[in-house]
VOMAR-315404 format. One record per atom (N, C-alpha, C): x, y, z; residue in three letters. Coordinates in steps of 0.1 Angstrom, whole numbers, padded with zeros to 4 digits, always signed. Last residue first. Layout:
# VOMAR-315404
XYZAla...
//
This chain:
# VOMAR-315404
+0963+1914+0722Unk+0979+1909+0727Unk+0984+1902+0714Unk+0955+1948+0726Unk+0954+1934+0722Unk+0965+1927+0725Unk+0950+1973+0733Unk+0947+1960+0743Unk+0947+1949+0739Unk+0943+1990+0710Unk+0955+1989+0716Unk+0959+1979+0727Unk+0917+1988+0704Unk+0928+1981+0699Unk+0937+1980+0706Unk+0899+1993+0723Unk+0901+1979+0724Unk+0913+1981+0722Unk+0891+2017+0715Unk+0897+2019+0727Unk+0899+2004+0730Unk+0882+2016+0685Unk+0899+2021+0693Unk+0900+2023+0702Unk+0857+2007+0689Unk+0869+2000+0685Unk+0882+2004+0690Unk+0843+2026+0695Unk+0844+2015+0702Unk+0855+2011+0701Unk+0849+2039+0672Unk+0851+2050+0684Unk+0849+2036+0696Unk+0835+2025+0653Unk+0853+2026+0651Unk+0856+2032+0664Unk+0811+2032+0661Unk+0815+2016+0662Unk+0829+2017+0659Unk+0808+2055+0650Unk+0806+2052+0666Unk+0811+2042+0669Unk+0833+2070+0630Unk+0817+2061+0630Unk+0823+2057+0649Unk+0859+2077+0604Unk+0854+2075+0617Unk+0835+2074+0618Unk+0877+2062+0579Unk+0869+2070+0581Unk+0861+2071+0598Unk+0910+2061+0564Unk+0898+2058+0573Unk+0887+2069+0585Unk+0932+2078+0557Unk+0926+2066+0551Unk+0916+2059+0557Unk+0940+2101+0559Unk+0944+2092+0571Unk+0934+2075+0566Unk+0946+2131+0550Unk+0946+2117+0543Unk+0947+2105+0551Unk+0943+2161+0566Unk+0950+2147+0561Unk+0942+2138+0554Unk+0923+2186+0553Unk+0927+2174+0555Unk+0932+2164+0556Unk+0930+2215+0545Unk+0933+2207+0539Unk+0934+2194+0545Unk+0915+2249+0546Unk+0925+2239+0549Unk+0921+2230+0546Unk+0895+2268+0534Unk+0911+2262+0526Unk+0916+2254+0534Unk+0885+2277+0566Unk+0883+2276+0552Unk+0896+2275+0548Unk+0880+2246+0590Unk+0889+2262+0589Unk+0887+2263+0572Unk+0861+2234+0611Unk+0867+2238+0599Unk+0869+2251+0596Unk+0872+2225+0649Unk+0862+2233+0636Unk+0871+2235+0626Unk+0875+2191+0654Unk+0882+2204+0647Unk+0875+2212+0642Unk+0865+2165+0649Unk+0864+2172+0658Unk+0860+2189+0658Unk+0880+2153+0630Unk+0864+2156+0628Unk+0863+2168+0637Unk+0902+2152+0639Unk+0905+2163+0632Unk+0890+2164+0627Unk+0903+2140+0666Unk+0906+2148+0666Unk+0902+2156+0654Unk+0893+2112+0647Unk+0884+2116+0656Unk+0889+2129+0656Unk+0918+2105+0633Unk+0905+2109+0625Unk+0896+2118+0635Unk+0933+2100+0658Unk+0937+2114+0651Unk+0925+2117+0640Unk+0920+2077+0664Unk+0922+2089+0672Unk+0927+2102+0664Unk+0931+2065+0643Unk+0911+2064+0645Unk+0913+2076+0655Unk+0954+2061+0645Unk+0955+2068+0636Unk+0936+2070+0634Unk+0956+2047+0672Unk+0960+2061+0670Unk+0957+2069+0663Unk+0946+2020+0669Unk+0936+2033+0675Unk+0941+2046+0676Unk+0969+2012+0648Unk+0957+2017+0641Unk+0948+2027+0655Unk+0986+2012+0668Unk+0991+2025+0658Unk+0976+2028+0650Unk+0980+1992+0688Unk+0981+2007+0690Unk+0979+2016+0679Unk+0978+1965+0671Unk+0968+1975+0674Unk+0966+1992+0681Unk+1007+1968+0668Unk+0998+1971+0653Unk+0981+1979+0660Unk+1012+1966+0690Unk+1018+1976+0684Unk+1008+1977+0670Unk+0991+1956+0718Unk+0994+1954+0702Unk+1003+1962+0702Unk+0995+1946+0750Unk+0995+1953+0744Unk+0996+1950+0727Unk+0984+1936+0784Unk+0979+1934+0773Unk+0982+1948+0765Unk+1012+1923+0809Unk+0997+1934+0798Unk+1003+1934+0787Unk+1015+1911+0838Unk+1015+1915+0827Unk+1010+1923+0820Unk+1034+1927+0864Unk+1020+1921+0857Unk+1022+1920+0846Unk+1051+1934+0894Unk+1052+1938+0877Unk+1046+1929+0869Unk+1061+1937+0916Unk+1052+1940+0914Unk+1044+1944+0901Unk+1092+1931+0920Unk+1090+1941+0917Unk+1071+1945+0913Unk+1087+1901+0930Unk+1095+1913+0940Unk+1090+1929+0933Unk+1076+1890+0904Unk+1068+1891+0920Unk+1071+1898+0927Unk+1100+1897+0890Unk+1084+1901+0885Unk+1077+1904+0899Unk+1116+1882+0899Unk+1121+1895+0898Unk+1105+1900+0896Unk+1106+1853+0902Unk+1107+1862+0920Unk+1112+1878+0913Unk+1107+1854+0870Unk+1094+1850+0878Unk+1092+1857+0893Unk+1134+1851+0873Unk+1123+1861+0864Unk+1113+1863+0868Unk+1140+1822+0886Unk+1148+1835+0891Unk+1143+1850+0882Unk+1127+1801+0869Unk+1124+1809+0882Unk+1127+1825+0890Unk+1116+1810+0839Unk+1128+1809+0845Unk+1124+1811+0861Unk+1083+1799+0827Unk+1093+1812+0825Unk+1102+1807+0838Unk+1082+1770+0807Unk+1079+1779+0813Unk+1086+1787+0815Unk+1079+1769+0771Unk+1078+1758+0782Unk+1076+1770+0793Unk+1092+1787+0751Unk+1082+1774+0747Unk+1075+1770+0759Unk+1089+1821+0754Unk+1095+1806+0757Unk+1085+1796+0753Unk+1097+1856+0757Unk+1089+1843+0746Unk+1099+1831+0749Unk+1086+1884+0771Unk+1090+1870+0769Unk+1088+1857+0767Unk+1096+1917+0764Unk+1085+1905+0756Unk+1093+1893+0763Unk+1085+1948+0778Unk+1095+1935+0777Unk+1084+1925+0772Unk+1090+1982+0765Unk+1077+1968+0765Unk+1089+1958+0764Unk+1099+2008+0784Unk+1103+2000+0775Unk+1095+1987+0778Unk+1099+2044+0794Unk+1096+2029+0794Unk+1098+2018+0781Unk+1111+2068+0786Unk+1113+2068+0798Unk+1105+2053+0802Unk+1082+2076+0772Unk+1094+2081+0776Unk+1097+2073+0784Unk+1052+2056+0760Unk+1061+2069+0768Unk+1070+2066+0772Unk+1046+2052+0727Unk+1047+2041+0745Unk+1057+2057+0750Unk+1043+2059+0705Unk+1026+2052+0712Unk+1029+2047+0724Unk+1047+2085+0681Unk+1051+2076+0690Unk+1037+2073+0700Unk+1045+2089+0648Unk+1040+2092+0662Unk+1044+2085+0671Unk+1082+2085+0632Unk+1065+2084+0632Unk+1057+2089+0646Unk+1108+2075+0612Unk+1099+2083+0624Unk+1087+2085+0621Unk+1122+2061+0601Unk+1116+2050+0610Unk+1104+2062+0623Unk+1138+2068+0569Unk+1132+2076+0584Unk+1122+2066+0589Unk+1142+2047+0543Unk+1142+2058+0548Unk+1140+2058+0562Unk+1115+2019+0537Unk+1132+2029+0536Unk+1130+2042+0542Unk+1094+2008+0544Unk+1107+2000+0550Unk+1119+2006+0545Unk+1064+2027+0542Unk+1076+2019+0533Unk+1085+2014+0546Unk+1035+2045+0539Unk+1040+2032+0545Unk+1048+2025+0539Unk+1033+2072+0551Unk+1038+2071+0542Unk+1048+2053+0547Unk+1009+2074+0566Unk+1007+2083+0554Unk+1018+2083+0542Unk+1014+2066+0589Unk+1003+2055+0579Unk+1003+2064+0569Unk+1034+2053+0612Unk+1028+2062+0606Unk+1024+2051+0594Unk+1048+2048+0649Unk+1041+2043+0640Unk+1037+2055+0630Unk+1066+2036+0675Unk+1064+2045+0666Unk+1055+2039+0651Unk+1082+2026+0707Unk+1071+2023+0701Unk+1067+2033+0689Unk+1104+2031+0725Unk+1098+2045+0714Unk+1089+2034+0701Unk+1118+1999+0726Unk+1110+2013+0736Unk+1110+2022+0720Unk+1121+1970+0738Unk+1114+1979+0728Unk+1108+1991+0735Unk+1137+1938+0748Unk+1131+1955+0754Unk+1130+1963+0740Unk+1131+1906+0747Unk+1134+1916+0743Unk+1127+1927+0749Unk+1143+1873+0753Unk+1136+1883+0763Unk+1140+1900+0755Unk+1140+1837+0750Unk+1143+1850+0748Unk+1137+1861+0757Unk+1146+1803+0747Unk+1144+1820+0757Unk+1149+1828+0753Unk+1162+1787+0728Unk+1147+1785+0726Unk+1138+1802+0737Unk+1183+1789+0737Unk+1185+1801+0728Unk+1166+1797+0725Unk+1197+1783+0770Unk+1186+1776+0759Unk+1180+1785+0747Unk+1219+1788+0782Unk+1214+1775+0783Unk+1202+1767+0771Unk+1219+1814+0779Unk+1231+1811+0780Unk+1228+1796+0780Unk+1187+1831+0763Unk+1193+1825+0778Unk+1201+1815+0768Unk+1194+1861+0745Unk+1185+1847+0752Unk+1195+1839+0761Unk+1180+1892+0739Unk+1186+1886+0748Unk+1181+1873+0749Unk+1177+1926+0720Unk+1173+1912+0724Unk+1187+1904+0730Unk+1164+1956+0717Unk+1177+1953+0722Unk+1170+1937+0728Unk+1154+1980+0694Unk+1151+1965+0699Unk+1163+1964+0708Unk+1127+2000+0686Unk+1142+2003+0686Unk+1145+1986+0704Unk+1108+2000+0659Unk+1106+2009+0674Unk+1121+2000+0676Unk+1075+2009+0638Unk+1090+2007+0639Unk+1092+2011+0655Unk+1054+2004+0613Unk+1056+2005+0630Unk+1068+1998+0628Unk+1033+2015+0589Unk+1049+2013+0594Unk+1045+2011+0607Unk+1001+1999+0578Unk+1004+2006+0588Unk+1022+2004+0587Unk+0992+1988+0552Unk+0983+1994+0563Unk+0992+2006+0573Unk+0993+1971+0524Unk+1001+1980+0530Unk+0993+1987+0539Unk+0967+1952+0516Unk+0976+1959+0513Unk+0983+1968+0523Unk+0937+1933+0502Unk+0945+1936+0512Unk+0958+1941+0506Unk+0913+1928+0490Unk+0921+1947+0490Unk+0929+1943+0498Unk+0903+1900+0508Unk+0898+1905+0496Unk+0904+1922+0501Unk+0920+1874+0518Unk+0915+1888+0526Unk+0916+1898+0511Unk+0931+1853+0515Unk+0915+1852+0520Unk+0913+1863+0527Unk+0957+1855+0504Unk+0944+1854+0496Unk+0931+1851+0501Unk+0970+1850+0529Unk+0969+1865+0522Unk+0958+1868+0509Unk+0969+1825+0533Unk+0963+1832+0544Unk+0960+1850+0539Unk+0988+1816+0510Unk+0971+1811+0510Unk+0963+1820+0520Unk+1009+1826+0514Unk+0999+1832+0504Unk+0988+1826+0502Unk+1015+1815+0534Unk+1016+1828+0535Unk+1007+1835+0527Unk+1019+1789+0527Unk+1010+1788+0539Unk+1008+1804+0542Unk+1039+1790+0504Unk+1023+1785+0502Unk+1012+1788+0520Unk+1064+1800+0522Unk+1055+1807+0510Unk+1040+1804+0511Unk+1062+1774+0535Unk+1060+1786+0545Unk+1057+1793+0532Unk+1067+1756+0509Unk+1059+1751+0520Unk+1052+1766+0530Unk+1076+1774+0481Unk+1079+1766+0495Unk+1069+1767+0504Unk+1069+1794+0464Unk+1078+1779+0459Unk+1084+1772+0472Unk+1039+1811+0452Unk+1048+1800+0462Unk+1060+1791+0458Unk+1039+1833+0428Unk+1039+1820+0430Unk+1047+1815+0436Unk+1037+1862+0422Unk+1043+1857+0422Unk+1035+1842+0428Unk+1010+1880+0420Unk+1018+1881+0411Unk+1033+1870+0410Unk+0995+1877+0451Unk+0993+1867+0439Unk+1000+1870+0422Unk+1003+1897+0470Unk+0991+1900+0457Unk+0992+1893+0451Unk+1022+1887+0481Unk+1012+1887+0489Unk+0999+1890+0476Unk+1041+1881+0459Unk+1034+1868+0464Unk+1023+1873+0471Unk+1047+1908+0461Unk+1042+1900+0448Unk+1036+1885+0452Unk+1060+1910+0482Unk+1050+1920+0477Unk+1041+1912+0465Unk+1085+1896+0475Unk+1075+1893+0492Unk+1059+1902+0487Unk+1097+1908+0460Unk+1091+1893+0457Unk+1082+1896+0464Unk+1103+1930+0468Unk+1097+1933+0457Unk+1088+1918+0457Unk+1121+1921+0490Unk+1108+1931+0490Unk+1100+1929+0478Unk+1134+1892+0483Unk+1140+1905+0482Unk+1122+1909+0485Unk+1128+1867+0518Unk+1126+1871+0499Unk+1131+1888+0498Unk+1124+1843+0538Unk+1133+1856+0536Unk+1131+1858+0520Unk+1095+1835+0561Unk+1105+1837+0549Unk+1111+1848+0548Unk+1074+1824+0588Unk+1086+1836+0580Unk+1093+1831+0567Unk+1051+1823+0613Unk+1061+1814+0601Unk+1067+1825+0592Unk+1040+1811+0645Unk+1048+1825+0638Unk+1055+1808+0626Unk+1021+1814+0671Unk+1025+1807+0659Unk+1030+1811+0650Unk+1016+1815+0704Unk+1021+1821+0689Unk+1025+1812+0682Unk+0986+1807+0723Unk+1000+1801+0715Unk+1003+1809+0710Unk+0961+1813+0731Unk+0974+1818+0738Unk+0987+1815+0730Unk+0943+1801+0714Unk+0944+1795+0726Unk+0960+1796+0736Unk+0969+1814+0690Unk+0955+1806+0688Unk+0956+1801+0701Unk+0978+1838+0667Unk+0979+1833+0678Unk+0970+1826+0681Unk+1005+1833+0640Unk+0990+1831+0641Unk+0993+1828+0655Unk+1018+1854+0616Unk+1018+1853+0624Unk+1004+1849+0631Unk+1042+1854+0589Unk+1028+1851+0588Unk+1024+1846+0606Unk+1064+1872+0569Unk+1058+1867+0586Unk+1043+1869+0578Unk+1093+1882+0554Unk+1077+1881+0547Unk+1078+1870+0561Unk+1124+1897+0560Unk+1112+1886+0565Unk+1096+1891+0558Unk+1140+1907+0531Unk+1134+1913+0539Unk+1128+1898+0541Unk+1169+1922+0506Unk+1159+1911+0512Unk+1147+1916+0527Unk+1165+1944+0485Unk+1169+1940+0502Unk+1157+1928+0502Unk+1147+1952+0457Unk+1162+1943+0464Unk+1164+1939+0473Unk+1140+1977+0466Unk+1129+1963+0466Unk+1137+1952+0462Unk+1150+1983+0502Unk+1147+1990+0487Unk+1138+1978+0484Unk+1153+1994+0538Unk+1148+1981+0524Unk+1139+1990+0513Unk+1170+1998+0568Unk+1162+2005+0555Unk+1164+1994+0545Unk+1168+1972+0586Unk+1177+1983+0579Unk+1169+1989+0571Unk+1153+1952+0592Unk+1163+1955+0602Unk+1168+1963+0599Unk+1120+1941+0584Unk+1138+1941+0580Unk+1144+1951+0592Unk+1088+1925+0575Unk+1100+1933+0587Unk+1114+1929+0582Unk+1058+1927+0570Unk+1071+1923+0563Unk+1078+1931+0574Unk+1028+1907+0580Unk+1035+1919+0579Unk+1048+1915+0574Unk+0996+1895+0590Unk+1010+1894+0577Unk+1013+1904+0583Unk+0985+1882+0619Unk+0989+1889+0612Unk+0998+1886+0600Unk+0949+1864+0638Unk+0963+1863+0627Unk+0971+1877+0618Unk+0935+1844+0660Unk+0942+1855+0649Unk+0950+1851+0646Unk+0915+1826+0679Unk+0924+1824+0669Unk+0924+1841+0660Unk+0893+1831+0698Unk+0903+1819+0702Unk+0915+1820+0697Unk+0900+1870+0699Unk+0890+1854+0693Unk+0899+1842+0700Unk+0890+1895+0705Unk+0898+1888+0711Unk+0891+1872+0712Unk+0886+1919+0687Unk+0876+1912+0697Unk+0876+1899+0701Unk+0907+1929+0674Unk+0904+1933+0687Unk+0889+1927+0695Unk+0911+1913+0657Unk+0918+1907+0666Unk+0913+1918+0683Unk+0893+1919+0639Unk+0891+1907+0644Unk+0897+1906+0661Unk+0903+1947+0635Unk+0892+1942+0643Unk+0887+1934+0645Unk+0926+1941+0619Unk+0928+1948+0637Unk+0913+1948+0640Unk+0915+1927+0600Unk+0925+1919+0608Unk+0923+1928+0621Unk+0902+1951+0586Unk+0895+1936+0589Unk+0904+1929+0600Unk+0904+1973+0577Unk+0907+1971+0590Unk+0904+1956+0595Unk+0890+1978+0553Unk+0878+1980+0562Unk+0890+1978+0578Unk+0906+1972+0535Unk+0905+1988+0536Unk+0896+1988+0545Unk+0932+1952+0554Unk+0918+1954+0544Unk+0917+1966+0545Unk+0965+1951+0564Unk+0950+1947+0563Unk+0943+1956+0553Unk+0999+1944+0571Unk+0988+1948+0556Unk+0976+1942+0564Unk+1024+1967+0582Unk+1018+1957+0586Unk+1008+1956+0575Unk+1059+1966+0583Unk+1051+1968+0574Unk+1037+1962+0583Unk+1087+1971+0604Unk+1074+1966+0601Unk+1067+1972+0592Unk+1115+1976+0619Unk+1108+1978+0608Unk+1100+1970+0603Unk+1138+1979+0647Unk+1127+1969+0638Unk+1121+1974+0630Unk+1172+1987+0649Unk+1157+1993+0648Unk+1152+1982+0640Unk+1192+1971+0679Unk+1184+1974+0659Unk+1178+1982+0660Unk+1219+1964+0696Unk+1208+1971+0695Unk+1203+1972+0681Unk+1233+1927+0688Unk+1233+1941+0690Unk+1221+1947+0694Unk+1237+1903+0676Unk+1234+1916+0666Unk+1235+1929+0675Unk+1235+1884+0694Unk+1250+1887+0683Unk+1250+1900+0677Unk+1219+1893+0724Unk+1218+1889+0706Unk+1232+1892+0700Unk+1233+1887+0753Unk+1230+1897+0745Unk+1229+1890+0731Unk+1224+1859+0775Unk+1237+1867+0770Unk+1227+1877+0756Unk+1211+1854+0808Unk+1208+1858+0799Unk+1224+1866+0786Unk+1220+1853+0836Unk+1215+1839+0827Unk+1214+1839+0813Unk+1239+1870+0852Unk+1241+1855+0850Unk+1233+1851+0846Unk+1222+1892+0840Unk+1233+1893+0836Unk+1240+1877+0842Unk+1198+1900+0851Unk+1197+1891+0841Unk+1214+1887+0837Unk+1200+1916+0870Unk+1196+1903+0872Unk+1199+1892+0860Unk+1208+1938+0857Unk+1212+1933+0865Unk+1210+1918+0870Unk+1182+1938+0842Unk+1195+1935+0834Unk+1206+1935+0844Unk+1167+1949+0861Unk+1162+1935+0856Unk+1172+1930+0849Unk+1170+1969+0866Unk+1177+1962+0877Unk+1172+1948+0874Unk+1165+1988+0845Unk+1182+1984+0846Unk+1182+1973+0860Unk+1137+1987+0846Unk+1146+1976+0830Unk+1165+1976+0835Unk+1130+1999+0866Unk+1127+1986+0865Unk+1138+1974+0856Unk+1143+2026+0852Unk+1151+2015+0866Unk+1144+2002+0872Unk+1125+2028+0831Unk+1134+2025+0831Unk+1144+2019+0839Unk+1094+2004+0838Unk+1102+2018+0838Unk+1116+2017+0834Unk+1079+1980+0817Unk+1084+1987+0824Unk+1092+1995+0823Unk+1050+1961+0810Unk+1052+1974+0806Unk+1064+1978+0824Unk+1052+1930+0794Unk+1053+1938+0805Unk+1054+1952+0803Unk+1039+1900+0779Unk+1043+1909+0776Unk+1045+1919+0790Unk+1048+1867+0762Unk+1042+1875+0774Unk+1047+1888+0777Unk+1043+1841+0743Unk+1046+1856+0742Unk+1044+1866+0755Unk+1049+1807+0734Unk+1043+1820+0742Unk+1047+1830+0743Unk+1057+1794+0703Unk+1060+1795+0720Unk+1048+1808+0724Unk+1070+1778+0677Unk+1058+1779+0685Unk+1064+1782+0696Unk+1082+1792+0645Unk+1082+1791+0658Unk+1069+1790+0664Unk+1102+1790+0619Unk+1093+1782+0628Unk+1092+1785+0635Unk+1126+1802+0609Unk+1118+1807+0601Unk+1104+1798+0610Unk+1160+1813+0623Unk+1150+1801+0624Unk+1137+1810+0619Unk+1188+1815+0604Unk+1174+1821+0611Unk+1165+1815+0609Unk+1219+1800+0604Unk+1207+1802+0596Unk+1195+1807+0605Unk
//
């Protein structure tokens, strides 16, 4: 059964590719491969028409918090799918999840359906204190996970072609989008309750490899403020036709997107 609770820490790394093969080298006496394999992840993410959640969180509070819906395959409104309620507070993650078909998960977040469990009620209470909230942002990006041979509570996943779009925000079909992490690298996450492994720890120190501070959600929104900006930019061309990018640009959003993406 999939564990729907989690507290641990999240730490995040940006590395090369022959960083990532001499780390799977290493990793290979502690760490065994997810049952599942390589995925593509699929994310939904929902904020306000003002952006409310990616600008809380880009001004890096004691406490955030994200909704989003994620599945692992293209999702009709049948397919089941994780409905995530994700809270970070004084470094912690706090992550709570359900499994419901799409259509439900949608309807609880807009109060058409009614909690019937504990993690429901804690999902749609946190979804009803954000007045228009709705479908914001896809971000999708291509997973290969790993937990330690001793403690499945460790994990360690690589994510590369980071991708995101906002003009056509569903969980079916094509997972393509702009892409927000360069070629040729992959974002390691490692999430443990307690501390990190020694023998990870001397690979980090040996290889001179830091952490950092990255969103996916906050990337795709300063992307899609960066492409507003671009196309203000733009002299106007007569008859052409402006994307639809659903938000509008201002000096204070031109602040903003150079945070977002720095969030953790």
């Amino acid at each position: 059964m999939a564990q729907m609770v989690f507290k641990r820490y999240e730490i995040k790394y940006r590395l090369t590719d022959a960083q990532r093969e001499r780390l799977e080298r290493v990793m290979a006496g502690h760490m065994v491969p997810d049952e599942y394999g390589p995925s593509t992840v699929r994310n939904i993410y929902f904020d306000t028409p003002t952006y409310l959640l990616a600008r809380r969180s880009a001004e890096h509070p004691d406490y955030k918090e994200k909704i989003r819906l994620r599945s692992y395959c293209p999702a009709s409104d049948d397919t089941p799918v994780f409905l995530e309620l994700k809270k970070k507070c004084d470094g912690i993650v706090y992550k709570r999840r359900c499994t419901l078909a799409q259509r439900d998960a949608l309807d609880l977040l807009t109060g058409r359906r009614a909690p019937k469990t504990q993690i429901e009620r804690e999902i749609a209470f946190s979804a009803g204190r954000y007045e228009g909230l709705a479908p914001a942002m896809m971000v999708a990006y291509d997973r290969e996970a790993f937990y330690a041979a001793d403690d499945h509570e460790f994990r360690m996943t690589f994510d590369r072609a980071v991708r995101c779009r906002w003009d056509e925000v569903s969980l079916a079909g094509s997972t393509a989008g702009h892409v927000l992490t360069p070629q040729g690298t992959s974002l390691l996450e490692v999430k443990c309750a307690f501390g990190m492994p020694l023998w990870l720890a001397d690979f980090l120190s040996e290889e001179g490899i830091f952490k950092a501070s990255f969103s996916k959600y906050g990337a795709a929104v300063a992307y899609q403020m960066g492409a507003a900006q671009r196309q203000v930019a733009r002299p106007r061309m007569r008859h052409a036709r402006r994307p639809r990018l659903g938000i509008e640009t201002s000096r204070a959003q031109r602040g903003l997107a150079a945070n977002l993406a720095a969030c953790v």
